[in-house]
N, CA, C and O atoms as a GROMACS GRO file, in nm:
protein
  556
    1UNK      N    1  -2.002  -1.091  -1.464
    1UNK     CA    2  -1.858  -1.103  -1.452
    1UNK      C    3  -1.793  -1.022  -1.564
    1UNK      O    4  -1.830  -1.046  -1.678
    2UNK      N    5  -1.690  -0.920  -1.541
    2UNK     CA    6  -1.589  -0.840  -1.613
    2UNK      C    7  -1.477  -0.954  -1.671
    2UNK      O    8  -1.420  -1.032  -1.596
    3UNK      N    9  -1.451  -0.948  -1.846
    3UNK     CA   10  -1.347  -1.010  -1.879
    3UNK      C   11  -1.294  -0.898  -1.958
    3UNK      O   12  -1.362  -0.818  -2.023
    4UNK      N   13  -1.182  -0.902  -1.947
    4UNK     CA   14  -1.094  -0.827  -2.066
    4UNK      C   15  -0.972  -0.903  -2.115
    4UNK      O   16  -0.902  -0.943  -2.022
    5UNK      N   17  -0.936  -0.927  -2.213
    5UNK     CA   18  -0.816  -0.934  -2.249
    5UNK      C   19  -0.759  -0.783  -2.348
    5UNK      O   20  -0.813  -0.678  -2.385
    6UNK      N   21  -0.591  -0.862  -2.362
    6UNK     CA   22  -0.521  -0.682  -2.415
    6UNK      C   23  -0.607  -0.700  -2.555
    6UNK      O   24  -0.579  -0.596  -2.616
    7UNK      N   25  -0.680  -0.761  -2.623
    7UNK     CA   26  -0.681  -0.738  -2.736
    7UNK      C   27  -0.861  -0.676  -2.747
    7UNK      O   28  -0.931  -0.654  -2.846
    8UNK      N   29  -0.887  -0.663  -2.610
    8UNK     CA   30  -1.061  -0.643  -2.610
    8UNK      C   31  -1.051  -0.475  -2.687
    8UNK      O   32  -0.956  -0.400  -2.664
    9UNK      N   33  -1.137  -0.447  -2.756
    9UNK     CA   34  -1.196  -0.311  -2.796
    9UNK      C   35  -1.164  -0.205  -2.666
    9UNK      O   36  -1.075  -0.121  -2.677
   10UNK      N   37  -1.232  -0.215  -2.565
   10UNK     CA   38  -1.234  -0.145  -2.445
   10UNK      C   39  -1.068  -0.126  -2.440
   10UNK      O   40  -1.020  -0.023  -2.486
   11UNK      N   41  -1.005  -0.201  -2.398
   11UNK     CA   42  -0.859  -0.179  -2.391
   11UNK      C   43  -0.782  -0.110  -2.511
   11UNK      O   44  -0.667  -0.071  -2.489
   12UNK      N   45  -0.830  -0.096  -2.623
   12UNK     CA   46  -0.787   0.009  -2.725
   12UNK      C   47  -0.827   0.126  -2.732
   12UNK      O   48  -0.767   0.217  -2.789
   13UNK      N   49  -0.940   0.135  -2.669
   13UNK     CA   50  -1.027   0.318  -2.702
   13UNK      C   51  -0.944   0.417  -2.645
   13UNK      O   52  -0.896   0.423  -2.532
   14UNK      N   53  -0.933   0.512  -2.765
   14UNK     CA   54  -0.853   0.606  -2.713
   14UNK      C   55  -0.941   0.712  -2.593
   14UNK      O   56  -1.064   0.711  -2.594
   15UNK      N   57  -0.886   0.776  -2.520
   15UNK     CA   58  -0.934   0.842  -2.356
   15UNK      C   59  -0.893   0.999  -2.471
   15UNK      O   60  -0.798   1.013  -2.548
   16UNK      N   61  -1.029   1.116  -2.434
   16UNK     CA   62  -1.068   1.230  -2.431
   16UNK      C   63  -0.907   1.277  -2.419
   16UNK      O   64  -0.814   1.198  -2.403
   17UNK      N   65  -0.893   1.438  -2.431
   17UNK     CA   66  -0.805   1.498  -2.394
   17UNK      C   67  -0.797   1.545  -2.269
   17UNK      O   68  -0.901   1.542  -2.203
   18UNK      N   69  -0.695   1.588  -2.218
   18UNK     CA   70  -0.691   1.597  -2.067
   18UNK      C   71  -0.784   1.706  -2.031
   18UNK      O   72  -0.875   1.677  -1.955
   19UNK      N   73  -0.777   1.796  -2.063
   19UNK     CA   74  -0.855   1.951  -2.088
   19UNK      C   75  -1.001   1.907  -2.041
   19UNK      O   76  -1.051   1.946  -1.935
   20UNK      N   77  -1.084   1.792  -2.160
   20UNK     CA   78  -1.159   1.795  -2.153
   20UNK      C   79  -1.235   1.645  -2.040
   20UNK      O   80  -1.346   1.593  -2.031
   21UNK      N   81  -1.130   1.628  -1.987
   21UNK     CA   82  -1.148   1.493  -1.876
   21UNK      C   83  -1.196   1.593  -1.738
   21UNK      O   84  -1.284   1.591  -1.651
   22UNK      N   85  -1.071   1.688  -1.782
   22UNK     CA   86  -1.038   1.783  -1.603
   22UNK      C   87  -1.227   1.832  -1.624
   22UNK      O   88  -1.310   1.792  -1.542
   23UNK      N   89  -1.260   1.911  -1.729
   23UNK     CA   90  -1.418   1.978  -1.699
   23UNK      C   91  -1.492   1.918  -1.663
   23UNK      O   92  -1.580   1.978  -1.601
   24UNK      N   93  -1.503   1.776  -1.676
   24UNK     CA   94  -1.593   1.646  -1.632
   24UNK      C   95  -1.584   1.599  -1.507
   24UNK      O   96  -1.676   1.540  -1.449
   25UNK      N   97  -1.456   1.626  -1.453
   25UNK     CA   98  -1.404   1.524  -1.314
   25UNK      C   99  -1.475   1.617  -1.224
   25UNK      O  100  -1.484   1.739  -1.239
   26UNK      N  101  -1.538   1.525  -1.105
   26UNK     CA  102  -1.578   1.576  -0.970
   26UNK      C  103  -1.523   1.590  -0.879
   26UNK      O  104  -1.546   1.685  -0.804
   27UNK      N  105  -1.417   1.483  -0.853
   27UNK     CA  106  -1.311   1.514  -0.763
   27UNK      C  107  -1.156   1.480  -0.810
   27UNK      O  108  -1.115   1.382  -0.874
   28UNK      N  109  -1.078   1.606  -0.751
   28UNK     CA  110  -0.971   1.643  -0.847
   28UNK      C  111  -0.886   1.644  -0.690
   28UNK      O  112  -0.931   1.709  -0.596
   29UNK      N  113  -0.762   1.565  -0.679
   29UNK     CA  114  -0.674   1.608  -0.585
   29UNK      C  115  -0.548   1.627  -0.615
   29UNK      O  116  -0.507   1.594  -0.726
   30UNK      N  117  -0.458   1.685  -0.516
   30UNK     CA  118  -0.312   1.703  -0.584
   30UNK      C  119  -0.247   1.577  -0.489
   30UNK      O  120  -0.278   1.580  -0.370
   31UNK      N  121  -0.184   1.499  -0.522
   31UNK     CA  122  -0.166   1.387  -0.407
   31UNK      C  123  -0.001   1.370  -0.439
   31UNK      O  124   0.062   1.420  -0.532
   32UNK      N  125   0.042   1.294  -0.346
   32UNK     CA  126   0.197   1.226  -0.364
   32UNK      C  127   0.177   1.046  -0.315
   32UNK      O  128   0.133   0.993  -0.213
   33UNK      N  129   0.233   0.993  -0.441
   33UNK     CA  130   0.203   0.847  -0.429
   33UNK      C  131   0.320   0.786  -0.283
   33UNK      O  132   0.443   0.786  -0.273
   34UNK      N  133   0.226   0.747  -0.203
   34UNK     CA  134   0.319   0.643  -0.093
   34UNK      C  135   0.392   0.524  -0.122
   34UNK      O  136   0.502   0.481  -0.089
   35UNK      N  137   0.274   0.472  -0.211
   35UNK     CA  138   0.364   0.355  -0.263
   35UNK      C  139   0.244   0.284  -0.397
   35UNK      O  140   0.131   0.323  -0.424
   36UNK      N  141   0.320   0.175  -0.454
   36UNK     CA  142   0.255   0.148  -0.584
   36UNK      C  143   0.338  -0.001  -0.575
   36UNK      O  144   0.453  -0.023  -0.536
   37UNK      N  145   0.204  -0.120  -0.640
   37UNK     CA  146   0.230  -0.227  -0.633
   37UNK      C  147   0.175  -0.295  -0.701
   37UNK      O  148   0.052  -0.295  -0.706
   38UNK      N  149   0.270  -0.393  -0.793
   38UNK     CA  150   0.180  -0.468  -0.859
   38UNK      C  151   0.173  -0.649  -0.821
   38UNK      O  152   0.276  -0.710  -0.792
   39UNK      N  153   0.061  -0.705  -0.826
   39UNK     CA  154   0.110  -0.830  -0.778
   39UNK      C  155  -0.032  -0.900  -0.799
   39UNK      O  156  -0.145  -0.852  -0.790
   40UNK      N  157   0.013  -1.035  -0.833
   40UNK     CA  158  -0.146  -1.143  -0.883
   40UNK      C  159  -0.288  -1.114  -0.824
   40UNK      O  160  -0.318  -1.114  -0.705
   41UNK      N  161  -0.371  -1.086  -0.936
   41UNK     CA  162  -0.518  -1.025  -0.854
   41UNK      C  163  -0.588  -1.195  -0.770
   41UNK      O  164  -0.658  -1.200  -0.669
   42UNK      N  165  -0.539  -1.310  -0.849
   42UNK     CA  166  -0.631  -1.374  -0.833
   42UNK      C  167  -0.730  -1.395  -0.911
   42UNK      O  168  -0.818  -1.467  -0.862
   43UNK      N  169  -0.753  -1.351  -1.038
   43UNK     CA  170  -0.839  -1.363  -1.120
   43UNK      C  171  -0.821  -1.353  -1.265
   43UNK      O  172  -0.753  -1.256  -1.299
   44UNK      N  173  -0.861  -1.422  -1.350
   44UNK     CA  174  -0.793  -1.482  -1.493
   44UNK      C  175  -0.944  -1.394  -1.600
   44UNK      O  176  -1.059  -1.365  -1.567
   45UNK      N  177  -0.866  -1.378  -1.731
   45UNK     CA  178  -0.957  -1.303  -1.821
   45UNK      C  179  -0.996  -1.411  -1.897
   45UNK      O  180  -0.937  -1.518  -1.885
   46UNK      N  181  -1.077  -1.400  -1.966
   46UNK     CA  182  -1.206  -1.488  -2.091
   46UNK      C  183  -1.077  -1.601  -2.128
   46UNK      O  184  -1.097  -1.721  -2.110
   47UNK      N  185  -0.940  -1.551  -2.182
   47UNK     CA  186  -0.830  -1.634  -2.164
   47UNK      C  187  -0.756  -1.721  -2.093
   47UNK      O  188  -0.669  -1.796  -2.139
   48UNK      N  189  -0.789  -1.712  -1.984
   48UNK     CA  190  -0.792  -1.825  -1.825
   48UNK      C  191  -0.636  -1.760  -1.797
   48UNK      O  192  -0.567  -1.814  -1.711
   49UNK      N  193  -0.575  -1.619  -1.886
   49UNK     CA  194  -0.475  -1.531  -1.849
   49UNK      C  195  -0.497  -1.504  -1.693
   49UNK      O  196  -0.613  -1.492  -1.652
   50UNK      N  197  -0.371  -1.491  -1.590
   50UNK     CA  198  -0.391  -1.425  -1.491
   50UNK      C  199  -0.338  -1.252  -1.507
   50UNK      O  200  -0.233  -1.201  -1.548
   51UNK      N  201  -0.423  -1.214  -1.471
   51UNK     CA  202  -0.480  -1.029  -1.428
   51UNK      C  203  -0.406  -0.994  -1.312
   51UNK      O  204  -0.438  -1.035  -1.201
   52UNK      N  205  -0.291  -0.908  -1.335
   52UNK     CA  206  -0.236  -0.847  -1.255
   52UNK      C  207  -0.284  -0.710  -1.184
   52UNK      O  208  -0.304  -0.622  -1.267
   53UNK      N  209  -0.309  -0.666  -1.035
   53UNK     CA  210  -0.361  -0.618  -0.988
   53UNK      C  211  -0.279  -0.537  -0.948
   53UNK      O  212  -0.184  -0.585  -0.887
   54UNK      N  213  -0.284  -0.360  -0.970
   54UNK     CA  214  -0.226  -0.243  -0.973
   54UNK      C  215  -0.262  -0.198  -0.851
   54UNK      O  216  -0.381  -0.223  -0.827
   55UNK      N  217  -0.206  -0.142  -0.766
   55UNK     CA  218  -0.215  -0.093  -0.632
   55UNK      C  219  -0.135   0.057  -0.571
   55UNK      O  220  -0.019   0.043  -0.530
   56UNK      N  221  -0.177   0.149  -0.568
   56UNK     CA  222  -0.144   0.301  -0.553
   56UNK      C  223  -0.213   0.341  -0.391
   56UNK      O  224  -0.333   0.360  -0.371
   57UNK      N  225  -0.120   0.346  -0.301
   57UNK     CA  226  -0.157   0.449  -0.205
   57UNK      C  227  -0.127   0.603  -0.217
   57UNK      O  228  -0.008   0.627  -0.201
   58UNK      N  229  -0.198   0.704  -0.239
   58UNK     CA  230  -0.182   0.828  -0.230
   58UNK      C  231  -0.199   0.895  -0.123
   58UNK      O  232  -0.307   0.879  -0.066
   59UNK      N  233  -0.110   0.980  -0.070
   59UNK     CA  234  -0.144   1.074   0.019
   59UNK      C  235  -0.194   1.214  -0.050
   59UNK      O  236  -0.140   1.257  -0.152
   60UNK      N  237  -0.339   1.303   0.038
   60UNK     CA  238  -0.374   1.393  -0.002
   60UNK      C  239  -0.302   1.492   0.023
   60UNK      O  240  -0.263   1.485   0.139
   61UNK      N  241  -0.266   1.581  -0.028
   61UNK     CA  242  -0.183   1.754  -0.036
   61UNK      C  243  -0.380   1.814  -0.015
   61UNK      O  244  -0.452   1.802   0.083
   62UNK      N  245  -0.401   1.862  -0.118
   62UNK     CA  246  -0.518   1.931  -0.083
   62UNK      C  247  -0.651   1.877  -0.214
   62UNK      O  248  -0.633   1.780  -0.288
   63UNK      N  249  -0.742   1.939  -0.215
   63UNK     CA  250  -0.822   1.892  -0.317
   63UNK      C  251  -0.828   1.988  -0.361
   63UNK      O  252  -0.812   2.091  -0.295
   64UNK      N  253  -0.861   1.986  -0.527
   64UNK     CA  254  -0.865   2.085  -0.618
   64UNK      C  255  -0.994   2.086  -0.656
   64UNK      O  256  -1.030   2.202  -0.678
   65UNK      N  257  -1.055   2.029  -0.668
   65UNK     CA  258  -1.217   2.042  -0.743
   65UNK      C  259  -1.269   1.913  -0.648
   65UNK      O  260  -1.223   1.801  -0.628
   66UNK      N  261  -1.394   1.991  -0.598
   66UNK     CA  262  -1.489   1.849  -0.561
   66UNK      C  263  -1.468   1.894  -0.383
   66UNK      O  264  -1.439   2.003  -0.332
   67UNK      N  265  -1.500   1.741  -0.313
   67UNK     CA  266  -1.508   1.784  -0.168
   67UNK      C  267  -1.474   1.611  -0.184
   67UNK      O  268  -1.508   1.525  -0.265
   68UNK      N  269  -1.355   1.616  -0.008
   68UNK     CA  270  -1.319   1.501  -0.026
   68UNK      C  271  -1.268   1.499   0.146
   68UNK      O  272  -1.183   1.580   0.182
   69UNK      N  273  -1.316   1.417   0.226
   69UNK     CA  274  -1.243   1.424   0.378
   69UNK      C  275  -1.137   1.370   0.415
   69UNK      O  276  -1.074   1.394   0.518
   70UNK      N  277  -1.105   1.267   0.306
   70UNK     CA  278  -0.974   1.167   0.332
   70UNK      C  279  -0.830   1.239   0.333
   70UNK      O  280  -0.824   1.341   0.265
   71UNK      N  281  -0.724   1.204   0.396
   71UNK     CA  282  -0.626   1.265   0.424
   71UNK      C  283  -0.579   1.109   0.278
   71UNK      O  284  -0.534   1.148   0.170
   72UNK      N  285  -0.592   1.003   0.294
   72UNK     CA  286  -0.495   0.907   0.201
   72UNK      C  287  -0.619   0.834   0.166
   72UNK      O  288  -0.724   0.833   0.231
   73UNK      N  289  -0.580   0.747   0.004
   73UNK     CA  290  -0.693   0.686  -0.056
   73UNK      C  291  -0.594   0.602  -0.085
   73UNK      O  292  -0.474   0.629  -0.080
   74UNK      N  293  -0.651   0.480  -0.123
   74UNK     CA  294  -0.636   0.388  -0.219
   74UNK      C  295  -0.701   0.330  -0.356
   74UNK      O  296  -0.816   0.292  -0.375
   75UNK      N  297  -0.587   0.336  -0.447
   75UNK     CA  298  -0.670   0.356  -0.589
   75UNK      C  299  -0.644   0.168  -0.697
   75UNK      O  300  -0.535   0.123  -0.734
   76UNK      N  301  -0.737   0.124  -0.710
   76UNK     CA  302  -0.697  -0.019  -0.743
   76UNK      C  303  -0.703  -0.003  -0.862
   76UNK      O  304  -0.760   0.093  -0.913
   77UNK      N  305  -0.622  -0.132  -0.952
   77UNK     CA  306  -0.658  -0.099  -1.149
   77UNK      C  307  -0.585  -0.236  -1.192
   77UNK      O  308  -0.545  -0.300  -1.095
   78UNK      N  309  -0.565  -0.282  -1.290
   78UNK     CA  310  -0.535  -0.414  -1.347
   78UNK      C  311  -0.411  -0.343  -1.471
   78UNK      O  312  -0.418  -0.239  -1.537
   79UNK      N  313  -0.313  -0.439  -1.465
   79UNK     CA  314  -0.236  -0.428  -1.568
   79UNK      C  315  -0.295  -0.416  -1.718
   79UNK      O  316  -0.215  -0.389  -1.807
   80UNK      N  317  -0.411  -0.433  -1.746
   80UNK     CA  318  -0.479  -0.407  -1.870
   80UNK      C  319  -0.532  -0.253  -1.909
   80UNK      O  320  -0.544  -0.203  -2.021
   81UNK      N  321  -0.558  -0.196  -1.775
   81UNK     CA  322  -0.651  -0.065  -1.774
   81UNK      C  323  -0.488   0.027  -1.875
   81UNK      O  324  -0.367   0.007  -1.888
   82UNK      N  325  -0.589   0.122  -1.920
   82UNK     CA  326  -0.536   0.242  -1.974
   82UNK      C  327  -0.473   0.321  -1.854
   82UNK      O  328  -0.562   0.363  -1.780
   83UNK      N  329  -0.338   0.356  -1.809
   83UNK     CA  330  -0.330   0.471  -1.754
   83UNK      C  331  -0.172   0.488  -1.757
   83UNK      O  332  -0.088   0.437  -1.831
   84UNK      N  333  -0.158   0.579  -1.648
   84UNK     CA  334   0.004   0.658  -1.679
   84UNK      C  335   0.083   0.594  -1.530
   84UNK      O  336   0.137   0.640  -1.430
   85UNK      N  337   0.060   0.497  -1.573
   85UNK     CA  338   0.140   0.377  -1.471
   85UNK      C  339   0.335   0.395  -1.446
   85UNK      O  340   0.399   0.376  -1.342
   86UNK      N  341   0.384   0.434  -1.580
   86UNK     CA  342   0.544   0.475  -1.578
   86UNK      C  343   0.528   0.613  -1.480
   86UNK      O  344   0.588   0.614  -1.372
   87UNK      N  345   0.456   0.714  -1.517
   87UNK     CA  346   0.436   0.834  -1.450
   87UNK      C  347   0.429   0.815  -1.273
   87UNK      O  348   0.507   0.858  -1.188
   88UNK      N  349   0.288   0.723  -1.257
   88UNK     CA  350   0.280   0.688  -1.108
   88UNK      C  351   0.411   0.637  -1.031
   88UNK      O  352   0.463   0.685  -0.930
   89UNK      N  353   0.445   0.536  -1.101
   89UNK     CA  354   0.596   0.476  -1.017
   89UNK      C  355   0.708   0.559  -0.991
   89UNK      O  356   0.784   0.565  -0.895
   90UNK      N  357   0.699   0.644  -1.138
   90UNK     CA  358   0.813   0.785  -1.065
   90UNK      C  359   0.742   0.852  -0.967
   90UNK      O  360   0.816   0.870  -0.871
   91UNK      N  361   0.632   0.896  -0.950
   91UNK     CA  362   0.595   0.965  -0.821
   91UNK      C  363   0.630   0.876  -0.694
   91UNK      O  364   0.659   0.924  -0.585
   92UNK      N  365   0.623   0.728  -0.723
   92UNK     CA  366   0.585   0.649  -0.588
   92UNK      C  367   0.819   0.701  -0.534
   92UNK      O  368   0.870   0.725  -0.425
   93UNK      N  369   0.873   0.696  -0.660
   93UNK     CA  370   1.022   0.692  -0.614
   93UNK      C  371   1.056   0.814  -0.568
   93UNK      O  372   1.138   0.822  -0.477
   94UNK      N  373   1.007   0.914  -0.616
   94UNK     CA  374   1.000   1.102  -0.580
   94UNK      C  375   0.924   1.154  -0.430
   94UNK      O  376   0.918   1.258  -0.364
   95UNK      N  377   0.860   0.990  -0.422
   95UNK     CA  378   0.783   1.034  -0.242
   95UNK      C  379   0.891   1.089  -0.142
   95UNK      O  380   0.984   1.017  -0.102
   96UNK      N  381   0.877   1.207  -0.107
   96UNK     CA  382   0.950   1.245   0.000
   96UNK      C  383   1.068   1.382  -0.007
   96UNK      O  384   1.118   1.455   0.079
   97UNK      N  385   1.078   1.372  -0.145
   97UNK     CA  386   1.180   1.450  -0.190
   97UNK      C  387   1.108   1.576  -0.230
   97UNK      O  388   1.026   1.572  -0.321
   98UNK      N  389   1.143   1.709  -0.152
   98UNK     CA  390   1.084   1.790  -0.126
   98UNK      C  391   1.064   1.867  -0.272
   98UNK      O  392   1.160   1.866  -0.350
   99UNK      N  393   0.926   1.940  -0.316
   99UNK     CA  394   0.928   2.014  -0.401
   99UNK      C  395   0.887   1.898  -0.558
   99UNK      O  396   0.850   1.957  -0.660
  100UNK      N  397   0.896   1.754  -0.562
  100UNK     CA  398   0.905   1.734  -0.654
  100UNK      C  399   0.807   1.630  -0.619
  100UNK      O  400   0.845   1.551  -0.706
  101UNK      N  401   0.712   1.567  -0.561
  101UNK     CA  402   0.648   1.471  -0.575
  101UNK      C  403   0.499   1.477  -0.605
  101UNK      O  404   0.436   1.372  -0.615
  102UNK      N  405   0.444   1.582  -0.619
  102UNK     CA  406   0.303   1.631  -0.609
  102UNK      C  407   0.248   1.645  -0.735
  102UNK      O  408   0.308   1.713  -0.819
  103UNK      N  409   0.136   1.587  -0.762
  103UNK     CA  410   0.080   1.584  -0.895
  103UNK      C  411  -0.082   1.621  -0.865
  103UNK      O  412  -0.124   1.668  -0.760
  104UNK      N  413  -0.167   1.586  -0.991
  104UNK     CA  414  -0.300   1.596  -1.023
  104UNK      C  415  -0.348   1.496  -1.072
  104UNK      O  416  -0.326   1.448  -1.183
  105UNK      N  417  -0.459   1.440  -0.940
  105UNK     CA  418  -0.592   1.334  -1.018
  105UNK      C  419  -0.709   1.346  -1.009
  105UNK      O  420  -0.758   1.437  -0.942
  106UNK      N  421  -0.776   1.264  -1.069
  106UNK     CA  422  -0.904   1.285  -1.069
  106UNK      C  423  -0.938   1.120  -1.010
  106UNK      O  424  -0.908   1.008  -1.050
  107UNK      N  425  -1.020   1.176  -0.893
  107UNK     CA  426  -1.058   1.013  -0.807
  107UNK      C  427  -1.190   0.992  -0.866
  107UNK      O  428  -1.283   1.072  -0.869
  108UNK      N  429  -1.184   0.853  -0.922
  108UNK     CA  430  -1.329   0.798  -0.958
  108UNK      C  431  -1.383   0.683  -0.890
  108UNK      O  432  -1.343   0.569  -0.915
  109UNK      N  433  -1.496   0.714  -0.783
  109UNK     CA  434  -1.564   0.611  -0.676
  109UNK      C  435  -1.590   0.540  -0.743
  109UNK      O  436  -1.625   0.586  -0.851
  110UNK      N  437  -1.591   0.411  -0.732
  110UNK     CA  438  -1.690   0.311  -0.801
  110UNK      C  439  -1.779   0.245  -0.635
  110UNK      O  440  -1.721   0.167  -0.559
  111UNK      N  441  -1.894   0.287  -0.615
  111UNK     CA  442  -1.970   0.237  -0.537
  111UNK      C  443  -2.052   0.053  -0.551
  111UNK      O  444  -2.128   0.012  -0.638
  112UNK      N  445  -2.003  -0.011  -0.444
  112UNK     CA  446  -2.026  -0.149  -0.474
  112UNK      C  447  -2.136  -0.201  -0.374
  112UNK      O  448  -2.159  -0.319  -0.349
  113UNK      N  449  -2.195  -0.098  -0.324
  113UNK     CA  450  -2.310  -0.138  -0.251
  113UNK      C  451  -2.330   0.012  -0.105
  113UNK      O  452  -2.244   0.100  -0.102
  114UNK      N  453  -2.413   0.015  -0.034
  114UNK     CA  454  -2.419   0.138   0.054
  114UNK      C  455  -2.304   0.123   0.160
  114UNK      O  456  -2.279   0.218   0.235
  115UNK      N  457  -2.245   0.025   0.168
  115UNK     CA  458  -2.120   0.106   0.256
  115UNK      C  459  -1.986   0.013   0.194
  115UNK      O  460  -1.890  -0.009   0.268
  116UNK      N  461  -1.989  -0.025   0.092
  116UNK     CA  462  -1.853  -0.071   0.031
  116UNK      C  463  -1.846   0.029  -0.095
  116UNK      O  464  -1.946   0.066  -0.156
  117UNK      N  465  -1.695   0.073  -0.131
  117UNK     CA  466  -1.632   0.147  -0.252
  117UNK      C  467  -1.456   0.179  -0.238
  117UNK      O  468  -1.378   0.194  -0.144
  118UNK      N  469  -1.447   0.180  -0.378
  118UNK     CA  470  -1.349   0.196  -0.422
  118UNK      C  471  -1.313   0.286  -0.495
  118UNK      O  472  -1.393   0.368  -0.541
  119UNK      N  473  -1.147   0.288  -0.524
  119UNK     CA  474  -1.110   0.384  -0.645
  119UNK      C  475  -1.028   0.347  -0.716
  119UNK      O  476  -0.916   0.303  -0.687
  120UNK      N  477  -1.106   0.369  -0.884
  120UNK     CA  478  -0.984   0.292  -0.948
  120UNK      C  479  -0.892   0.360  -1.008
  120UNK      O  480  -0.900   0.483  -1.017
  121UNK      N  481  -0.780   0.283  -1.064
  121UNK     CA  482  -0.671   0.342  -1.089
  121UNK      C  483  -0.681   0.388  -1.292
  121UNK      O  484  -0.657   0.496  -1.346
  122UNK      N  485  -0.725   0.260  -1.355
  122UNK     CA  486  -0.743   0.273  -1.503
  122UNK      C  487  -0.828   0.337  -1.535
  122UNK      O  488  -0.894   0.394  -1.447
  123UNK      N  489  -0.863   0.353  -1.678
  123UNK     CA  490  -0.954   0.418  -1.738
  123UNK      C  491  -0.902   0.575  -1.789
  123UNK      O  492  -0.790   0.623  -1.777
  124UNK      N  493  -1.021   0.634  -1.846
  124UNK     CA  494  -1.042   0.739  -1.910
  124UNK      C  495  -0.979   0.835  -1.747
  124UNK      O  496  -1.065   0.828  -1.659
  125UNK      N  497  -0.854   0.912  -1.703
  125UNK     CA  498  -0.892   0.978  -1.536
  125UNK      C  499  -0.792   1.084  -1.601
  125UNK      O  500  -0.691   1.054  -1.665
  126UNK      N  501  -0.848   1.240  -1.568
  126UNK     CA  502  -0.777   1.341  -1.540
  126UNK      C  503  -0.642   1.332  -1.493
  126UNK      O  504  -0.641   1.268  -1.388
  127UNK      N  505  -0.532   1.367  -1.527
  127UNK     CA  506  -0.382   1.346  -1.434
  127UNK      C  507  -0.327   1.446  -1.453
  127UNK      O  508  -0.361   1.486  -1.565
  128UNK      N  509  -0.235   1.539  -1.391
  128UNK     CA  510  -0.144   1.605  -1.448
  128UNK      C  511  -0.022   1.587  -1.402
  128UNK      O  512  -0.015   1.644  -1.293
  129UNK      N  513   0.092   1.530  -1.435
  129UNK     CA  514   0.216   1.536  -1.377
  129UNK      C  515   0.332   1.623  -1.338
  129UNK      O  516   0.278   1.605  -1.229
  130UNK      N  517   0.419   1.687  -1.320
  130UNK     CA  518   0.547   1.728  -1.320
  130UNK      C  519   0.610   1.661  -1.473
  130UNK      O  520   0.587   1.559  -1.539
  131UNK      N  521   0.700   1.778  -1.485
  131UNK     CA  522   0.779   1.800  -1.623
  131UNK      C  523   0.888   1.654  -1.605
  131UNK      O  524   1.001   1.702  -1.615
  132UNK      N  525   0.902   1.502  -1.584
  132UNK     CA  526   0.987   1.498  -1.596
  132UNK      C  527   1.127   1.527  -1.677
  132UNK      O  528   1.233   1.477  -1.636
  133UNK      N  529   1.123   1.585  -1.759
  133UNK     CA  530   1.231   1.616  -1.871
  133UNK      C  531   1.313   1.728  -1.714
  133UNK      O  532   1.416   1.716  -1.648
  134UNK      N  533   1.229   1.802  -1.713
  134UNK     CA  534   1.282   1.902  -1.590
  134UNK      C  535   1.346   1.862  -1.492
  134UNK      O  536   1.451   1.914  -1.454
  135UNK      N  537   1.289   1.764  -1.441
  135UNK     CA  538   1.329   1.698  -1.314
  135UNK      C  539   1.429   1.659  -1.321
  135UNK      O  540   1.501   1.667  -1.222
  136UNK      N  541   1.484   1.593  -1.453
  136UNK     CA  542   1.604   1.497  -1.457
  136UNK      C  543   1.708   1.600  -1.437
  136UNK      O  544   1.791   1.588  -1.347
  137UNK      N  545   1.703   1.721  -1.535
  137UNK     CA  546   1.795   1.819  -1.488
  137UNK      C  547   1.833   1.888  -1.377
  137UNK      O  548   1.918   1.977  -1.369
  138UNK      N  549   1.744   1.830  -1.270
  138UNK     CA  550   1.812   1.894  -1.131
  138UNK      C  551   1.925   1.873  -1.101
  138UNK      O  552   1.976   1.763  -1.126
  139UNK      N  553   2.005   1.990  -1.029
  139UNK     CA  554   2.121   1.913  -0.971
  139UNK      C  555   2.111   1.837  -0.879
  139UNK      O  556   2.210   1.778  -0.837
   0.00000   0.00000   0.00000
């Protein structure tokens, strides 16, 4: 059984530079988030805390590194994991709006047996976003 609380070691380690995440990642897509959700996993940390469960549908644009058949994935993660969660939700609000919703990830399988898997959302993962500073200045 996985416990974390915010104060575990794991939840402090600082994550590689992006540079050197992207040379590592196997599969790299440019995606636009459909939607993003957070809501009770159902499951409490070493603290009998309840673990909020992060939820990202992406649609695929194309793949950049790697080989991948899915047109849309789903990427799961916990309010504890490390990631660029403010970043994702502006993509999930930018869905649709032409020219501005498309980013860079790096999908990491976690295989849970020969025909169950997932993808999670936290951790150490390649991203690259759009400038928001830029964006805001659109007319």
């Amino acid at each position: 059984m996985l416990a974390l609380n915010a104060s575990s070691p794991f939840a402090l380690s600082p994550c590689p530079p992006q540079d050197e995440l992207k040379a590592y990642a196997r599969t790299i897509v440019e995606a636009r988030v459909r939607s993003f959700s957070i809501s009770p996993s159902g499951l409490l940390d070493e603290d009998n805390t309840p673990i909020q469960a992060v939820k990202a549908e992406f649609e695929i644009d194309r793949v950049v590194k790697g080989t991948l058949d899915q047109k849309a994935v789903v990427v799961y993660g916990t309010s504890f994991s490390p990631g660029p969660f403010k970043e994702l939700v502006m993509m999930a609000l930018l869905y649709g709006v032409e020219g501005h919703g498309s980013f860079e990830w790096e999908l990491s399988r976690q295989d849970l047996g020969e025909s169950l898997a997932y993808y999670t959302l936290g951790g150490c993962t390649y991203y690259k976003f759009p400038d928001f500073e830029e964006l805001s200045n659109d007319p």
